[in-house]
TITOR-961578 format. One line per 10 residues: number of its first residue (from 1); their letters; for each residue x, y, z of N, C-alpha, C. Coordinates in Angstrom, 2 decimals, always signed. Layout:
// residues N
NUM> A> X,Y,Z,X,Y,Z,X,Y,Z | ...
END
This chain:
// residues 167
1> XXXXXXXXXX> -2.91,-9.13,+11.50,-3.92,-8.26,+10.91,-4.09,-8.65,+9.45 | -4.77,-8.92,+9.23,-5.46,-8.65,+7.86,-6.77,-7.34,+7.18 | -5.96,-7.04,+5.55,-6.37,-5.73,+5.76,-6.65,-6.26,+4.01 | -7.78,-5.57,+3.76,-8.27,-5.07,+2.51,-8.74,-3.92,+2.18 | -8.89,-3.45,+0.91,-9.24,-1.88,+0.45,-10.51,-2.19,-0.92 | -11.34,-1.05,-0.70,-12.07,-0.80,-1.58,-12.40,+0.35,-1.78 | -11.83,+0.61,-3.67,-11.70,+1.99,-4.34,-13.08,+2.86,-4.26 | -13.05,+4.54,-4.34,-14.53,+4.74,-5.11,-13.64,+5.71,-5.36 | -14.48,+6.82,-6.31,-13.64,+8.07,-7.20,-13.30,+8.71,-6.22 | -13.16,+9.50,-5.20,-12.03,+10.23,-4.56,-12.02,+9.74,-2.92
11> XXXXXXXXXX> -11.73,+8.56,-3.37,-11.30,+8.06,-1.46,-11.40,+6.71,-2.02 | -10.97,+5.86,-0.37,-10.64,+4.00,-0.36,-11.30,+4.08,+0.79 | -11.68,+2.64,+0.70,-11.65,+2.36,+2.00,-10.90,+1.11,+2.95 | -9.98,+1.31,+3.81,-9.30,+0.13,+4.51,-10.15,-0.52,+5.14 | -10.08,-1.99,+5.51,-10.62,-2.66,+5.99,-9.59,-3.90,+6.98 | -9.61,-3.17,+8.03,-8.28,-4.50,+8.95,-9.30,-5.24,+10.05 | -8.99,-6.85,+9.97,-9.64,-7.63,+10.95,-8.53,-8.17,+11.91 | -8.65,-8.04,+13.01,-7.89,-8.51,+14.06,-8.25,-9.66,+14.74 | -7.72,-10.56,+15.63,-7.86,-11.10,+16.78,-9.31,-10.75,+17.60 | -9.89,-11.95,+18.33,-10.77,-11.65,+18.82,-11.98,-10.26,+18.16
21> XXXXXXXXXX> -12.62,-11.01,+16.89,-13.18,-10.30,+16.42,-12.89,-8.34,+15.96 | -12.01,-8.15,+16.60,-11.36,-6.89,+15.87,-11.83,-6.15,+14.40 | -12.40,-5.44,+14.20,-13.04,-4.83,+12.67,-12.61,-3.43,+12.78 | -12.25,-2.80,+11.97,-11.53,-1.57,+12.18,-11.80,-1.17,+10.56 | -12.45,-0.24,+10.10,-12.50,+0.22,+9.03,-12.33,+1.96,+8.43 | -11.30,+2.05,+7.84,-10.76,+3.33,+7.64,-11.12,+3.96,+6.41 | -11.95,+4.85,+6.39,-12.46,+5.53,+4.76,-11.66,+6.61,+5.01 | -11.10,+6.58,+3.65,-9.73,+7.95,+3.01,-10.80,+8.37,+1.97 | -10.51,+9.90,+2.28,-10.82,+11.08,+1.48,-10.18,+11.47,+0.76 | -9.83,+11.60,-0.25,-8.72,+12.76,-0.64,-9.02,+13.49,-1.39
31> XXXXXXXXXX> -8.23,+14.80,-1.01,-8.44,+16.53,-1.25,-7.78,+16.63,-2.45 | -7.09,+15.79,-2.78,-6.37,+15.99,-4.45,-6.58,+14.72,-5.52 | -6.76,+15.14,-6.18,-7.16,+13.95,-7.76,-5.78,+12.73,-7.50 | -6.16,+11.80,-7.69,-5.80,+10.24,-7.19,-5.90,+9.09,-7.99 | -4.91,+8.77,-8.94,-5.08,+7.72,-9.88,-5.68,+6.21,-9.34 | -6.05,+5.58,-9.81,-6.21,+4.09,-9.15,-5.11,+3.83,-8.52 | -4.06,+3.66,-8.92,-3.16,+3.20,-8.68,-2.46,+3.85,-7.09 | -2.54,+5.60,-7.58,-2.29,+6.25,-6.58,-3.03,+5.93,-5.26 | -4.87,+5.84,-5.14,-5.34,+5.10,-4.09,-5.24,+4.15,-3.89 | -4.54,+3.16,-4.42,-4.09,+1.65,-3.86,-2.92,+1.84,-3.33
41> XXXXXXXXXX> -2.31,+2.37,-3.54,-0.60,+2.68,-2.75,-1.34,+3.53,-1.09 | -2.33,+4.73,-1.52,-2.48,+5.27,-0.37,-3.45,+4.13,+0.96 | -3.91,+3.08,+0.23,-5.04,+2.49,+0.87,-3.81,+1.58,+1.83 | -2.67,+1.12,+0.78,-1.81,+0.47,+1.51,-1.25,+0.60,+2.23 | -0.48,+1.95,+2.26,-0.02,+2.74,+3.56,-0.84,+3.60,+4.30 | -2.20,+3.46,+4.43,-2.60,+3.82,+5.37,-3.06,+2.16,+6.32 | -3.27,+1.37,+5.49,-3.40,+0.11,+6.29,-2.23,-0.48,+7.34 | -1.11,+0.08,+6.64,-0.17,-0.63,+7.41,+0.28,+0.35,+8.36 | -0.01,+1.29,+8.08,+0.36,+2.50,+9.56,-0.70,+2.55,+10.14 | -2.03,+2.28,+10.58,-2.70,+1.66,+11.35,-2.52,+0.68,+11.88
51> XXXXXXXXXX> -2.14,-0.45,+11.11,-1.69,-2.00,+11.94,-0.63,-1.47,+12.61 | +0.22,-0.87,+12.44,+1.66,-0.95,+13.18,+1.51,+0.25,+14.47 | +0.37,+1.54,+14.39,-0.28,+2.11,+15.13,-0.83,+0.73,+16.48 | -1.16,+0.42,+15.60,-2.11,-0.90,+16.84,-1.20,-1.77,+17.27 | -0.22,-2.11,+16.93,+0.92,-3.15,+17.36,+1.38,-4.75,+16.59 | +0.78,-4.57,+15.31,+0.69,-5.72,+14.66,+1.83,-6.11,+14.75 | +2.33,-7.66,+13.82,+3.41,-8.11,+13.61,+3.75,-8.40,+12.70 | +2.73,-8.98,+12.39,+2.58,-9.75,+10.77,+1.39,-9.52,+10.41 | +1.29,-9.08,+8.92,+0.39,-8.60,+8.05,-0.17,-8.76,+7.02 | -1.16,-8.88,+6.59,-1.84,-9.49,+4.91,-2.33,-8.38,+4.55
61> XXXXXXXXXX> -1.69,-7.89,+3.20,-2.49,-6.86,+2.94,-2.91,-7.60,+1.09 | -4.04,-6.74,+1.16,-5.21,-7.77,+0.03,-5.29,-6.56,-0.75 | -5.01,-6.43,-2.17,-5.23,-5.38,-3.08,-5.90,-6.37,-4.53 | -6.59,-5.37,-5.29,-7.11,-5.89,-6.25,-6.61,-5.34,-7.51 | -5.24,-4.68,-7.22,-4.79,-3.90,-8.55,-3.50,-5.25,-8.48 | -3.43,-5.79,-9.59,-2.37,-6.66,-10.21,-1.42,-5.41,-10.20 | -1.22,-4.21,-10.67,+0.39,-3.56,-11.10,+0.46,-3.44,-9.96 | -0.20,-2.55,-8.88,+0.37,-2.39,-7.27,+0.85,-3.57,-6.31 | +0.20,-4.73,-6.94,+0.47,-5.89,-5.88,+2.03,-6.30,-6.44 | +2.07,-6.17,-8.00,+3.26,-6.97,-9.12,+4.45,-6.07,-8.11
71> XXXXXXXXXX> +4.46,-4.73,-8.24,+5.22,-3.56,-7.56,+5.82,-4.07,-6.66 | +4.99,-4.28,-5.83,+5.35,-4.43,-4.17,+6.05,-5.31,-4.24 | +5.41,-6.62,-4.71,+6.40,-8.07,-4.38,+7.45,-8.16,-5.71 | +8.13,-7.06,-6.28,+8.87,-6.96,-7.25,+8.83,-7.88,-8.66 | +7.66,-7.80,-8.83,+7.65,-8.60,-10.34,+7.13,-8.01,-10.97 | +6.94,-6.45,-10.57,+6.97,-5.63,-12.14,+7.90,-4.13,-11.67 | +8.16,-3.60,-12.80,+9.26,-2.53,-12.54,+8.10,-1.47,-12.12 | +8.73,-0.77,-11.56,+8.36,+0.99,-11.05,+8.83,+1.66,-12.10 | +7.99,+2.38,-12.83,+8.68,+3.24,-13.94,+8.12,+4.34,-13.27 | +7.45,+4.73,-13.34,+6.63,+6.22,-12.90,+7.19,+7.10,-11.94
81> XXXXXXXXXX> +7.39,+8.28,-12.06,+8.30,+8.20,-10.64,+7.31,+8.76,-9.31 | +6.18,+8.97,-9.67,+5.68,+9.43,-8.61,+4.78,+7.65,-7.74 | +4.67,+6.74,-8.46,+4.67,+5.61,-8.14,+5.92,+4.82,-7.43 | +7.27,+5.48,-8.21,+8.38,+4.82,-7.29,+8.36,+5.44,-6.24 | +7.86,+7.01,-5.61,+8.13,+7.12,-4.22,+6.86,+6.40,-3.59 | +5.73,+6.12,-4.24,+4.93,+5.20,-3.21,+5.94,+4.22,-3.06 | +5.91,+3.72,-4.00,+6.46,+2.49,-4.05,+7.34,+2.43,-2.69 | +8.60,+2.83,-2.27,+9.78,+3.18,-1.86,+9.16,+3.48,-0.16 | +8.14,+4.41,-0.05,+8.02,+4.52,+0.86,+6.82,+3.29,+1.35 | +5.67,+2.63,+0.70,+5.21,+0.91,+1.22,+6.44,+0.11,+1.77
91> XXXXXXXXXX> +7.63,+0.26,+1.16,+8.95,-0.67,+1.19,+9.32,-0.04,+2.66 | +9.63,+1.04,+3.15,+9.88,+1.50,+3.93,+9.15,+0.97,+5.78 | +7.70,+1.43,+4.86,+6.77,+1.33,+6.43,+6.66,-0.39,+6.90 | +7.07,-1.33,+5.61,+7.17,-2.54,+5.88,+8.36,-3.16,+6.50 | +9.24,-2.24,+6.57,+10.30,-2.84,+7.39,+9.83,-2.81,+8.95 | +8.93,-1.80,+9.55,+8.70,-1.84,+10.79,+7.58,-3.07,+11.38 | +7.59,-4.47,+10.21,+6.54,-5.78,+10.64,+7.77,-6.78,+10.55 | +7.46,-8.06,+11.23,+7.75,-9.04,+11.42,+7.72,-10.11,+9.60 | +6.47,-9.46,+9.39,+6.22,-10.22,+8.02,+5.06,-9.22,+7.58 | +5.21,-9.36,+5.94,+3.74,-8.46,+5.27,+3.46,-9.15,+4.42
101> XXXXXXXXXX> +2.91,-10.02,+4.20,+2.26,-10.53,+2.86,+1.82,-9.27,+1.97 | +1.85,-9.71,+0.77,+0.73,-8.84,-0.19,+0.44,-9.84,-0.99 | -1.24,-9.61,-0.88,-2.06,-10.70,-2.53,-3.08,-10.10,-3.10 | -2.71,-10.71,-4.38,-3.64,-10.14,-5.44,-4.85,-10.84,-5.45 | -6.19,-10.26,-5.22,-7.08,-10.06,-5.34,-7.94,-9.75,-6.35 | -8.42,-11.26,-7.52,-9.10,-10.62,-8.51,-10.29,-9.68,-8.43 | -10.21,-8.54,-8.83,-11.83,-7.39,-8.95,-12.88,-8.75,-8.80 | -13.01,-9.25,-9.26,-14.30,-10.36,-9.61,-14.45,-11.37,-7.96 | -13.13,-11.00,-7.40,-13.15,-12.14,-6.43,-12.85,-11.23,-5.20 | -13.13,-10.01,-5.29,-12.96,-8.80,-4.46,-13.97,-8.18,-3.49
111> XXXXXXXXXX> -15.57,-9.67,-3.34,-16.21,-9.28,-2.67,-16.16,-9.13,-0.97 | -15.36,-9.85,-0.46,-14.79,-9.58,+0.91,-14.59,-8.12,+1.15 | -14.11,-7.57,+0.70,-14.03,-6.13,+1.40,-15.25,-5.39,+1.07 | -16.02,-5.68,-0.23,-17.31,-5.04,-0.27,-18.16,-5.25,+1.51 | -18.18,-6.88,+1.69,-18.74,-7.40,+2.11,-18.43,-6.82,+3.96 | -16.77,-6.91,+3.78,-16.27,-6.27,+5.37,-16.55,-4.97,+5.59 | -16.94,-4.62,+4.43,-17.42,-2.94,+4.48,-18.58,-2.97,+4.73 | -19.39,-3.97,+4.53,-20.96,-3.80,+4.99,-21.07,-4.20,+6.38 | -20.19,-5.16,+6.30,-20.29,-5.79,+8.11,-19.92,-4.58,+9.06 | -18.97,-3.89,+8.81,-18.50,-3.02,+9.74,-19.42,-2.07,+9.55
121> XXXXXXXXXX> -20.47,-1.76,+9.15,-21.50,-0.72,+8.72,-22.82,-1.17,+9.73 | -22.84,-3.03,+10.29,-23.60,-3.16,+10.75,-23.63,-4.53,+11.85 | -22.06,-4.10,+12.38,-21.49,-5.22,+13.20,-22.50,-5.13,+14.48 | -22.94,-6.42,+14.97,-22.78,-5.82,+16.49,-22.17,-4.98,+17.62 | -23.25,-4.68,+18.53,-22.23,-3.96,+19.18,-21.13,-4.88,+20.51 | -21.78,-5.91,+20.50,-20.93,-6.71,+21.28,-19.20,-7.14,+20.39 | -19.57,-6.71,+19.43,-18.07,-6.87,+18.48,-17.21,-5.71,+18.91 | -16.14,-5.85,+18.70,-15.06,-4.85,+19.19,-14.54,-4.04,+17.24 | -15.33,-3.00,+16.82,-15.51,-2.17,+15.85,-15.71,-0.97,+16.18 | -14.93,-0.52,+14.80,-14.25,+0.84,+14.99,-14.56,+1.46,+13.12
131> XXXXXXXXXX> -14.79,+2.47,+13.32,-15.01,+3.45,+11.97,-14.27,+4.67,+11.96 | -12.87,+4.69,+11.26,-12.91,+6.28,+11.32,-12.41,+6.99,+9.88 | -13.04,+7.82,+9.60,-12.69,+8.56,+8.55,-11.41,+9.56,+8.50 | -10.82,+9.89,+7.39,-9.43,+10.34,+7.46,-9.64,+11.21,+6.07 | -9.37,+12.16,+5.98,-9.01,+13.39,+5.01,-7.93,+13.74,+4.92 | -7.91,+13.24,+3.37,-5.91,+13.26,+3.35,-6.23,+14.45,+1.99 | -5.12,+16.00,+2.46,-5.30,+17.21,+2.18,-4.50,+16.61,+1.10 | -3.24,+15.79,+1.16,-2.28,+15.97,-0.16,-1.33,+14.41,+0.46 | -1.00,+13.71,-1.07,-0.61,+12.70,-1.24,+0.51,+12.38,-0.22 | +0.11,+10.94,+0.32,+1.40,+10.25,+1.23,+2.60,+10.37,+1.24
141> XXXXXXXXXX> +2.96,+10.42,-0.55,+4.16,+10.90,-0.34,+4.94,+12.08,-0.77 | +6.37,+12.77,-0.56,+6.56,+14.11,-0.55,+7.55,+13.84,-1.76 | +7.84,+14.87,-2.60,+9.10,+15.21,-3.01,+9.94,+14.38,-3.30 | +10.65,+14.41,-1.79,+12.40,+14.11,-1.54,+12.07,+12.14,-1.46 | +11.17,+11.66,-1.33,+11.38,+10.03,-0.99,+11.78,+9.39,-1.96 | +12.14,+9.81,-3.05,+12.96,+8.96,-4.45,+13.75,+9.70,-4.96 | +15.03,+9.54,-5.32,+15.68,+10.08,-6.57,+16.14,+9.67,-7.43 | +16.43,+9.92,-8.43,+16.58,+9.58,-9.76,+18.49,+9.68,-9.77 | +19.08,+8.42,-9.86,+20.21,+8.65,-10.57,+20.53,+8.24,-11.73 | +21.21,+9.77,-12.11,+21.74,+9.42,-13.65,+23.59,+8.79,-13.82
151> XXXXXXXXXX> +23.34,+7.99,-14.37,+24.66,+7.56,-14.76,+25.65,+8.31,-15.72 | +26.51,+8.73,-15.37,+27.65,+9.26,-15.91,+28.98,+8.72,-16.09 | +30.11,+9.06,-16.62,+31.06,+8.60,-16.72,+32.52,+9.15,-15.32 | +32.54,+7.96,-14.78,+33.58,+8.28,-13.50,+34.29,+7.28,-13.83 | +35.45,+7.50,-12.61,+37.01,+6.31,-12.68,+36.25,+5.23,-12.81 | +35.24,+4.52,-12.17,+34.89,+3.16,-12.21,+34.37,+2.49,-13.57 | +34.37,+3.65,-14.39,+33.24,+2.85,-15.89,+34.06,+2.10,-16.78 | +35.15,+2.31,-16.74,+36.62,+1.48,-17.47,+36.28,+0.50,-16.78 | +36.40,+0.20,-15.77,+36.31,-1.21,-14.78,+34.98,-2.31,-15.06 | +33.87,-1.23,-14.84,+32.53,-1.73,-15.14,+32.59,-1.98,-16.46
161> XXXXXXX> +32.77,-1.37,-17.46,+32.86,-1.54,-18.67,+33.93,-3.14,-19.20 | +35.26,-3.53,-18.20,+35.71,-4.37,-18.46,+35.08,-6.09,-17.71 | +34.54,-5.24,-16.74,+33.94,-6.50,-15.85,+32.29,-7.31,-16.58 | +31.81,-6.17,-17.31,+30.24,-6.65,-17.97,+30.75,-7.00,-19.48 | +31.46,-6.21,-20.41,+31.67,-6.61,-21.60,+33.07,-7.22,-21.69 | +34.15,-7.10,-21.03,+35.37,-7.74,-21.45,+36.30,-6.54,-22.24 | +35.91,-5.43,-21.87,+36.40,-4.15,-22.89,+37.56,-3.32,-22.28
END
């Protein structure tokens, strides 16, 4: 499967192409205010819990946000914490594929999903296409999917302390 997203102010839209012409396009709503960032995490996990809904194996998922793509494939930190439980939980739903690519997608070079969004708006019907809309009341992820540990002083910090500085 291959899957792309395209933002507008309160919703995305997924875009997954399959095998044998396969077009499947998923427009997200959402009922609560949604940073960019926040709808690129949601566009992502809703792409990949559709593919894995459908039986995929291996996956391309195509984003046009450089920090969400940097995130994912760990070459930039998660500071935020409501970004580390996206974060944490994308990491999660990707353990259930064979393989997931993620690529960055310059905005400028981001017309494919404009473009898969128009096709699926006016595919044939001899194509095997699908449209469904999704209203998401409140964000993908909950609460409890990250926590924060703080470091304190226990038996081991003498140790750690002699093993990193020599102290």
């Amino acid at each position: 499967m291959d899957g792309s997203s395209n933002k507008t102010a309160c919703g995305t839209e997924v875009v997954l192409e399959g095998p044998r012409d396969l077009l499947i396009e998923q427009a997200l709503q959402f009922s609560f205010k949604a940073t960019n960032n926040q709808a690129e995490y949601e566009a992502i996990l809703a792409g990949l819990n559709l593919a894995n809904d459908l039986g995929a194996r291996e996956v391309a998922c195509k984003s046009d946000s450089q920090l969400v793509v940097g995130q994912i494939k760990g070459e930039f930190e998660v500071n935020e914490p409501l970004l580390q439980r996206y974060y944490h939980t994308v990491r999660n739903v990707m353990t259930k594929f064979d393989t997931v690519a993620v690529q960055l997608i310059p905005r400028e070079e981001n017309e494919r999903a404009d473009a898969l969004s128009r096709l699926a708006s006016t595919k044939k019907q001899s194509h095997h296409r699908s449209v469904v809309q999704v209203r998401l009341a409140q964000s993908s992820v909950g609460d409890a999917e990250c926590m924060t540990i703080t470091e304190t002083h226990t038996w081991m910090t003498p140790i750690t302390q002699y093993l990193e500085h020599g102290t």
